[in-house]
PAKOL-855310 format. One record per residue (C-alpha): x, y, z; residue in three letters. Coordinates in nm, 2 decimals. Layout:
<rs>
east;north;up;rest
X;Y;Z;ALA
...
</rs>
This chain:
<rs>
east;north;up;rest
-3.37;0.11;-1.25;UNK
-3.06;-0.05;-1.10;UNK
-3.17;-0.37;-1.18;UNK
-3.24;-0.25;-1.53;UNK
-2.89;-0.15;-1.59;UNK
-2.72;-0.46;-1.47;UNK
-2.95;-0.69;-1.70;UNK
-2.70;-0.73;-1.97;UNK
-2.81;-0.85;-2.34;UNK
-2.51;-0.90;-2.52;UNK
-2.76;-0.90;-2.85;UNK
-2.87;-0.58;-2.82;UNK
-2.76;-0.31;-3.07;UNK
-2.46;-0.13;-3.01;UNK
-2.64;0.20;-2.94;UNK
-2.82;0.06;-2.65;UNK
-2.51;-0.09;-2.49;UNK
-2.30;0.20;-2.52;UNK
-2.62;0.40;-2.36;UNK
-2.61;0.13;-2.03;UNK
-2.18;0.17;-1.98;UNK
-2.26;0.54;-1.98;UNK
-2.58;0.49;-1.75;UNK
-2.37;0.25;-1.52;UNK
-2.12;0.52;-1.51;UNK
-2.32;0.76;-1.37;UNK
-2.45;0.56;-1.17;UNK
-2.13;0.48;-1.02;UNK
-2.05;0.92;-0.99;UNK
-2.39;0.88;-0.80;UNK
-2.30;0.60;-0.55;UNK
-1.94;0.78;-0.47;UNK
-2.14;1.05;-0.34;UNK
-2.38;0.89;-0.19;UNK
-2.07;0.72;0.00;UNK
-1.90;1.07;0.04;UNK
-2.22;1.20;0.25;UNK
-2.21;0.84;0.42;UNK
-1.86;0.88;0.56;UNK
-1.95;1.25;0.66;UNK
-2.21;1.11;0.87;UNK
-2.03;0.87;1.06;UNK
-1.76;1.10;1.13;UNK
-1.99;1.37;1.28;UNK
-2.16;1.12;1.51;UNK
-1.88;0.98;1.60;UNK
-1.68;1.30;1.68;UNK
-2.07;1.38;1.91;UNK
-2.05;1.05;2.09;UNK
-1.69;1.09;2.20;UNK
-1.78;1.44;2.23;UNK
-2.02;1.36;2.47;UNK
-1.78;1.11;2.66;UNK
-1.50;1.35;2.76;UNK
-1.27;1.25;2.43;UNK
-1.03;1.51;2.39;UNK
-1.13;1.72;2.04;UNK
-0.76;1.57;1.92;UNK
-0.82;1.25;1.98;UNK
-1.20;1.29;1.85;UNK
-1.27;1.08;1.55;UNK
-0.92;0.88;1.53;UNK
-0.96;0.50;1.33;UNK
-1.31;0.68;1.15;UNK
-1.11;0.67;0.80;UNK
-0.96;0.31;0.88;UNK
-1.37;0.21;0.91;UNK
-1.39;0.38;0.63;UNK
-1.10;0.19;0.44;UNK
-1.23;-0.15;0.56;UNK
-1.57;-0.12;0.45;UNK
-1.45;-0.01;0.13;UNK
-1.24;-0.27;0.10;UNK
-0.94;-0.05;0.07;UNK
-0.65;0.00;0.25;UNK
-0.62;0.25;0.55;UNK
-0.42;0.51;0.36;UNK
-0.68;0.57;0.04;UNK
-0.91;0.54;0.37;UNK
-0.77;0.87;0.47;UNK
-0.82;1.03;0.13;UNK
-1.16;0.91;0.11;UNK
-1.25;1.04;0.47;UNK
-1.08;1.38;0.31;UNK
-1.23;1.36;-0.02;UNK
-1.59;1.37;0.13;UNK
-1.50;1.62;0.40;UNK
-1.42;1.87;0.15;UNK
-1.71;1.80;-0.09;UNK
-2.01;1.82;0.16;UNK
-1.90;2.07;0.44;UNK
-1.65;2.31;0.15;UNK
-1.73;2.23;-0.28;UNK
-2.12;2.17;-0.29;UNK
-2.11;2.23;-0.68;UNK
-1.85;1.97;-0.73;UNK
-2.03;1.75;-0.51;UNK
-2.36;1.81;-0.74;UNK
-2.14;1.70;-1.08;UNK
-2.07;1.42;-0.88;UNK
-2.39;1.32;-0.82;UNK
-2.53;1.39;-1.15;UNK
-2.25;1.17;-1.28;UNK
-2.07;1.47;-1.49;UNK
-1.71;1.38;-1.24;UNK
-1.63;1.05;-1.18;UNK
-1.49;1.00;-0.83;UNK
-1.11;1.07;-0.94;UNK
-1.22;1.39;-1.15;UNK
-1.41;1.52;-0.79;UNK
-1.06;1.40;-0.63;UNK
-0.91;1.66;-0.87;UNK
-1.10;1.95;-0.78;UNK
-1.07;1.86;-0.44;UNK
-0.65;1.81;-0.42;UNK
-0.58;2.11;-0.62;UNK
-0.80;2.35;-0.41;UNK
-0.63;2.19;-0.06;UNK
-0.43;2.45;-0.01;UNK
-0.72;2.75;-0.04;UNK
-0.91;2.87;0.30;UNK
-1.25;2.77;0.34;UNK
-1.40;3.09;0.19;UNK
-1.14;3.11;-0.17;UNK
-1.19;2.70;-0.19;UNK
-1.61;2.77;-0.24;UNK
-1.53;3.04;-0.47;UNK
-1.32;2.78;-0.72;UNK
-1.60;2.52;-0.63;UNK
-1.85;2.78;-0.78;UNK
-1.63;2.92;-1.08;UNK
-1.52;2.54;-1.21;UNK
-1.81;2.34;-1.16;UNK
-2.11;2.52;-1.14;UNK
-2.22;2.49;-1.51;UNK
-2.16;2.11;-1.58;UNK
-2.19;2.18;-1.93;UNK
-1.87;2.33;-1.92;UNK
-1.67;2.01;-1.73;UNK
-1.78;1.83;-2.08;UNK
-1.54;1.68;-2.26;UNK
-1.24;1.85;-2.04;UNK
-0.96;1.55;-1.97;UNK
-0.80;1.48;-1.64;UNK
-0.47;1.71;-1.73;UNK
-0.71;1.99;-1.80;UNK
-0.88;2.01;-1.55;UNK
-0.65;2.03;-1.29;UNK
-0.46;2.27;-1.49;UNK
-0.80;2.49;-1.47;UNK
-0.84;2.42;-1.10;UNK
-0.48;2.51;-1.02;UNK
-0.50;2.86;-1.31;UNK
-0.79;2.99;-1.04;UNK
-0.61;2.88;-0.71;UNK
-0.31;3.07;-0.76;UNK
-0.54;3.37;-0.93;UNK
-0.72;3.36;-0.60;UNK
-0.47;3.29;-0.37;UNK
-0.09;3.34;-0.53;UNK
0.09;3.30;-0.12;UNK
-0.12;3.00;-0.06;UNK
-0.02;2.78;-0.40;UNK
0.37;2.94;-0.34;UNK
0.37;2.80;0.02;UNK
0.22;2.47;-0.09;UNK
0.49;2.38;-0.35;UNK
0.74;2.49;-0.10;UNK
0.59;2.23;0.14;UNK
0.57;1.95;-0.11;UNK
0.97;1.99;-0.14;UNK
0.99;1.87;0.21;UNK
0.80;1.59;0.14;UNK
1.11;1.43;-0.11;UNK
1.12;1.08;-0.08;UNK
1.19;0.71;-0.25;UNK
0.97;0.41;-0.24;UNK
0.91;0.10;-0.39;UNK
0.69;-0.17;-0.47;UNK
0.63;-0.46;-0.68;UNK
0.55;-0.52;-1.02;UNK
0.46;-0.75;-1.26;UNK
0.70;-1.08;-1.32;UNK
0.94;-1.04;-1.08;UNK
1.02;-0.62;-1.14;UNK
0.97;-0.34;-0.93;UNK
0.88;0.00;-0.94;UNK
1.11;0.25;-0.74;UNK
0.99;0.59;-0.75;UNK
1.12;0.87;-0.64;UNK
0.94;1.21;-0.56;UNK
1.16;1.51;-0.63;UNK
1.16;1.87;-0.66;UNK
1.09;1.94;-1.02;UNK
1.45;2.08;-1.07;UNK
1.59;1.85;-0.94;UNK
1.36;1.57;-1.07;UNK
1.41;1.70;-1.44;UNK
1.79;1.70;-1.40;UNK
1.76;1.36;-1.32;UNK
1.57;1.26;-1.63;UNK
1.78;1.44;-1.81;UNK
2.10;1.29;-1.68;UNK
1.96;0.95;-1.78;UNK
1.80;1.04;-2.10;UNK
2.16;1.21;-2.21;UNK
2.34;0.89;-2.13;UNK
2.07;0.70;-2.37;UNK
2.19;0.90;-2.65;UNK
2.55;0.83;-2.66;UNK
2.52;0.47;-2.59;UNK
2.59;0.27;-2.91;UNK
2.52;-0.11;-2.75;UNK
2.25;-0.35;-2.79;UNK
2.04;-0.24;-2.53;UNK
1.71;-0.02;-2.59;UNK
1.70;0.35;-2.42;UNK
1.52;0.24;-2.13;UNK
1.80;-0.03;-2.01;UNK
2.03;0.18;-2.06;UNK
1.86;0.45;-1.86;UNK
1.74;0.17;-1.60;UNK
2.10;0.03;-1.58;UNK
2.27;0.39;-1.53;UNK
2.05;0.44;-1.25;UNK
2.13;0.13;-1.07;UNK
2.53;0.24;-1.17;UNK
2.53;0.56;-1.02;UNK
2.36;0.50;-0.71;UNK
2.52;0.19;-0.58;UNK
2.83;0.26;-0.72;UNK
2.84;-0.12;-0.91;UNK
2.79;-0.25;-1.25;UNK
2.42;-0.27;-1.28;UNK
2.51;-0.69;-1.37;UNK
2.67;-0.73;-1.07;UNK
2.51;-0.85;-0.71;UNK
2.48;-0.54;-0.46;UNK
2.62;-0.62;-0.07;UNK
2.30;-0.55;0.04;UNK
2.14;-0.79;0.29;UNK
1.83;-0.98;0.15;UNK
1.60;-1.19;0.32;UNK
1.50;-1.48;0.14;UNK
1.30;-1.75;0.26;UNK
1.27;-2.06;0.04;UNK
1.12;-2.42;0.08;UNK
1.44;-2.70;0.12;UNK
1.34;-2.86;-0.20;UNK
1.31;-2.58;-0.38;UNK
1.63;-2.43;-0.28;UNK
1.80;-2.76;-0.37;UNK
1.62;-2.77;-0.72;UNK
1.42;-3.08;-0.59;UNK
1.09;-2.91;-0.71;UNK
1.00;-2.56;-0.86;UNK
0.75;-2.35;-0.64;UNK
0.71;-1.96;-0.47;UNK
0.96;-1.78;-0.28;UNK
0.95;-1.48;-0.05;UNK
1.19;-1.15;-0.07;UNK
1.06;-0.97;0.31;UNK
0.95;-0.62;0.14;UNK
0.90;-0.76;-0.21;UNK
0.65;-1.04;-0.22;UNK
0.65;-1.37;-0.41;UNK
0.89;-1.48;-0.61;UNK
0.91;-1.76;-0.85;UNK
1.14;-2.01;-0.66;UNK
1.41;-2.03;-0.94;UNK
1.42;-1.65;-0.92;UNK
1.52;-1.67;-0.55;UNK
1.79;-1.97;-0.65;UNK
1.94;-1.75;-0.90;UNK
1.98;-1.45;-0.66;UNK
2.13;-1.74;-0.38;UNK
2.37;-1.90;-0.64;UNK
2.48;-1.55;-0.76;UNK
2.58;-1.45;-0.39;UNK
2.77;-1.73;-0.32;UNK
2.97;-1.77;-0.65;UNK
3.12;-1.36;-0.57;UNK
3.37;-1.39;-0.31;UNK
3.28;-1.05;-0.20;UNK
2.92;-1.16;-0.05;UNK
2.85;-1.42;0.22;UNK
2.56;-1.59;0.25;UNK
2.39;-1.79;0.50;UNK
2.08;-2.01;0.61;UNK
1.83;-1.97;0.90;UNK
1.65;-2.24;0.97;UNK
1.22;-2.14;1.02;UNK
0.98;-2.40;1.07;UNK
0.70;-2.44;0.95;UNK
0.37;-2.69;0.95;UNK
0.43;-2.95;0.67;UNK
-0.03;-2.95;0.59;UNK
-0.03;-2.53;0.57;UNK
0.35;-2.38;0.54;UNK
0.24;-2.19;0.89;UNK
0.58;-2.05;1.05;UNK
0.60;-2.17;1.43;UNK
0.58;-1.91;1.70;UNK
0.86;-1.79;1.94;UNK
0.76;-1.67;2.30;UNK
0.96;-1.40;2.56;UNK
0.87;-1.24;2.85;UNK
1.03;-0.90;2.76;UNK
0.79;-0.61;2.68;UNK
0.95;-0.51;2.34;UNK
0.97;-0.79;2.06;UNK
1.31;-0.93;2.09;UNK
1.51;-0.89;1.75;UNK
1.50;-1.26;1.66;UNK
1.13;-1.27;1.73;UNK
1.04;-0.94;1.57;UNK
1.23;-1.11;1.23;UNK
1.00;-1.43;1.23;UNK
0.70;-1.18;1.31;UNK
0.83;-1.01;1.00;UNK
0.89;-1.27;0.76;UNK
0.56;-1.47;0.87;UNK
0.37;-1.14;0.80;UNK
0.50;-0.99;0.52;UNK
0.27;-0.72;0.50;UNK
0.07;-0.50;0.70;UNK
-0.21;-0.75;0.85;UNK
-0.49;-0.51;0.82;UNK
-0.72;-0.64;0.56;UNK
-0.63;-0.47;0.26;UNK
-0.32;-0.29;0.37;UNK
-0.03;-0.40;0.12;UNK
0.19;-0.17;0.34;UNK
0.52;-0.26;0.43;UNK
0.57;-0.41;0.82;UNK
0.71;-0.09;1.00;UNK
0.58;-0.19;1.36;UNK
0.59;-0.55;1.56;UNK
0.26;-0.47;1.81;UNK
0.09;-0.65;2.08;UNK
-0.26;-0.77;1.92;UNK
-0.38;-0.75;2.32;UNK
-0.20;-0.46;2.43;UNK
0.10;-0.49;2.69;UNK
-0.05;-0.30;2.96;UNK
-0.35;-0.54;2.93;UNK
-0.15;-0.83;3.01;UNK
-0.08;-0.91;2.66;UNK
0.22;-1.13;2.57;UNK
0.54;-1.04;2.39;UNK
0.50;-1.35;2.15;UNK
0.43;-1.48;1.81;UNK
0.09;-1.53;1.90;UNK
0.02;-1.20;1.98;UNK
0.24;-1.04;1.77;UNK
0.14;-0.89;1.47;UNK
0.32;-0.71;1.19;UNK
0.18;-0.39;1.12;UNK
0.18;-0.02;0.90;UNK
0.26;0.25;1.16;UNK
-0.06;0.38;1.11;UNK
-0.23;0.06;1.13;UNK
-0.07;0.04;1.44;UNK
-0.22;0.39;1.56;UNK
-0.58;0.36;1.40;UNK
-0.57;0.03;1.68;UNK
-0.51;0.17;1.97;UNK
-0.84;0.44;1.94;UNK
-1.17;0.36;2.16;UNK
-1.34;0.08;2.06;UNK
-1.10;-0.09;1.83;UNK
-1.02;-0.48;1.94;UNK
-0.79;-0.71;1.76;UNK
-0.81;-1.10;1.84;UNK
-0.52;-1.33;1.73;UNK
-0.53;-1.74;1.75;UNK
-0.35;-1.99;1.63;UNK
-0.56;-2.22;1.37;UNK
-0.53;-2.61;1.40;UNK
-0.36;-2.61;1.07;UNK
-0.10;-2.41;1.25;UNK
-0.15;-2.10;1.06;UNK
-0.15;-1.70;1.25;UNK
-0.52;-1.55;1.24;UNK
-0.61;-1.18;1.36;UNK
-1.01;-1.11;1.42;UNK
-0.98;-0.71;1.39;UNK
-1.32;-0.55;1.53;UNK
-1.41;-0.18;1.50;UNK
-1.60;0.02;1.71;UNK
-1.95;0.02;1.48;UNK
-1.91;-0.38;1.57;UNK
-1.83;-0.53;1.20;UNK
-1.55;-0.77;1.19;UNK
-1.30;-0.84;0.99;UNK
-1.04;-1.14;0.90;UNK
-0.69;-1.15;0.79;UNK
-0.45;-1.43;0.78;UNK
-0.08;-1.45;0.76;UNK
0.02;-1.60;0.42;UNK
0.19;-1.97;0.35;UNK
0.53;-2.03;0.36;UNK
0.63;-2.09;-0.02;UNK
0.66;-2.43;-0.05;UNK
0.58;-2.65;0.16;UNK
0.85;-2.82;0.42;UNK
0.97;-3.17;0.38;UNK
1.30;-3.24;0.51;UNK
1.44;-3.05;0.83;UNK
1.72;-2.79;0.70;UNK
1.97;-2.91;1.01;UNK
1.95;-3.27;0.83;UNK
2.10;-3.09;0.47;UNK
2.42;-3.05;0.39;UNK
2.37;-2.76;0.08;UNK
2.66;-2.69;-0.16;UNK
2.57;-2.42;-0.38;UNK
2.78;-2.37;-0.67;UNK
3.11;-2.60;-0.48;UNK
3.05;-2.36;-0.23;UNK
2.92;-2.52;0.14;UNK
2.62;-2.28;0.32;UNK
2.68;-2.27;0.66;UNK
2.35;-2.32;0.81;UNK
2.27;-2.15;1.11;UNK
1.96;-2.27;1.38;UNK
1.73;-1.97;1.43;UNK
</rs>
């Protein structure tokens, strides 16, 4: 049958090939749970086997969802949510978990269900199981927004103090993030009360209205925001310290390349010139060069040894700007936590080599039975970690190039940028 499905004739009549996308589809409802009573499994014997060896029930299960994560090819966090996700469906919501099988919920409807009935108690959770998605001719044609309107409509029916407490928890979970976007944006969010959230919009949108300029309602509302919360022109440079790093050449226009913003990502390398040549032509800013080395064959940054048992500033920056990003495969989280690949108390060193620039809760999910991380240094010079988990399946992860690659020591350059000389300062 599987087979079946994935032998594509792009000749066939249109009938037949809408019938496979929805057949594939189902099939995909079906594999999610099938990999929902998967991670179940493993978490129950491994919570037994440590069980069994004396693991206290806190401790009891810690780095299953990072397994999870990994074998998914995901990253740790969604790790958790899938861990929860199938948790709630086999043990709590065996009617949702039935739609899913019989491919009437995709994966993110089942997610849905699940997330809006979190805050129930076991008992009021299988009742909205039952009530919302035990005739699956009724889930069809209901959209995403629907549904979870339904889901939440019965949770607060059954349980009015539990959805109360929940949105009074959610307000202490307020906070700003960012990430990147496409061609050289980014995307900073921030998660607000709704009040407060809507003022905000409103605020915005009501400054769109009376502007009478060239610019479309979203830069104006873009630019406002950037106004009013540094307290600058939104075209002006903000005296906020950026770390840059840049190839010679491409900083002196010598070639065009990639460059790296530490808690951004890539950058085209004229990008990062502009931002460089903007700080030094406002007399208000100051800016300045570190010198990093790096392998001229892979753009691999040197390492830096100490003897001390935390990660010295300077060496916790290069561990920083080498990394970039969580090393865990497929964790894009920011680098929160310089650790010790072999653990301190295990006679691991406080250097490069070792070090590794993690997510806090990569740094966690390590340290639980079973888990061993490796790092090397490869003859091209680049930073390698071997991360093993406790089922024995391995796992690579590299640190990225340098942008650009090296050709002329920095200390040998004198740089005028704009008539302006950049001190340049050895690392």
């Amino acid at each position: 049958m599987f087979d079946e499905l994935l032998d594509i004739d792009p000749g066939a009549e249109e009938s037949v090939l809408v019938e496979r996308i929805a057949a594939i589809e189902r099939l995909k409802s079906a594999a999610a749970a099938a990999q929902a009573r998967l991670a179940v499994a493993l978490d129950s014997q491994r919570r037994a086997a440590e069980a069994v060896a004396g693991v206290p029930a806190a401790r009891r299960g810690r780095g299953v969802a990072a397994e999870v994560a990994l074998a998914r090819r995901d990253s740790p966090t969604r790790g958790n949510r899938h861990l929860g996700l199938a948790k709630a469906l086999v043990y709590e919501m065996p009617h949702t978990l039935a739609a899913l099988e019989a491919g009437v919920l995709s994966e993110w409807r089942a997610t849905i269900v699940v997330r809006e009935s979190a805050c129930l108690d076991v008992e009021d959770r299988r009742r909205l199981d039952a009530e919302l998605c035990s005739d699956p001719a009724a889930l069809d044609g209901v959209g995403d927004s629907a549904l979870a309107a339904d889901a939440k409509a019965i949770a607060y029916r059954l349980d009015p103090h539990a959805v109360v407490d929940r949105a009074a928890k959610a307000e202490t979970e307020r906070n700003v993030t960012i990430r990147p976007a496409p061609d050289t944006m980014t995307y900073v969010t921030a998660l607000l009360p709704v009040a407060q959230g809507v003022s905000v919009y409103a605020a915005l949108k009501r400054e769109a209205d009376v502007c009478c300029d060239a610019r479309s309602r979203g830069q104006v509302m873009a630019d406002t925001l950037i106004e009013r919360v540094t307290g600058r022109p939104a075209d002006q440079p903000v005296p906020i310290a950026v770390n840059v790093v840049i190839s010679d050449h491409a900083l002196l226009g010598a070639e065009q390349g990639a460059a790296a913003i530490a808690g951004y990502g890539s950058v085209p390398s004229a990008v990062a010139q502009k931002m460089i040549l903007d700080t030094v032509a406002d007399a208000r800013s100051r800016a300045t060069l570190r010198r990093l080395y790096a392998t001229p064959t892979s753009g691999a940054l040197v390492a830096l040894e100490s003897r001390s048992r935390l990660f010295p500033k300077g060496l916790a920056d290069f561990i920083g700007l080498r990394d970039q990003r969580c090393r865990t495969p497929y964790c894009d989280a920011p680098v929160r936590h310089r650790d010790h690949a072999t653990p301190h108390w295990r006679g691991g060193a406080t250097s490069g080599v070792n070090g590794l620039g993690t997510c806090e809760a990569c740094n966690y999910t390590k340290e639980a039975p079973g888990w061993k991380v490796v790092t090397a240094v490869a003859d091209d010079g680049t930073h390698t970690a071997e991360f093993t988990t406790p089922t024995g399946a391995h796992y690579h992860s590299a640190a990225p190039p340098m942008p650009g690659t090296p050709k002329i020591p920095l200390s040998q350059a004198e740089l005028y940028l704009n008539g302006e000389l950049v001190r340049v300062i050895a690392a």
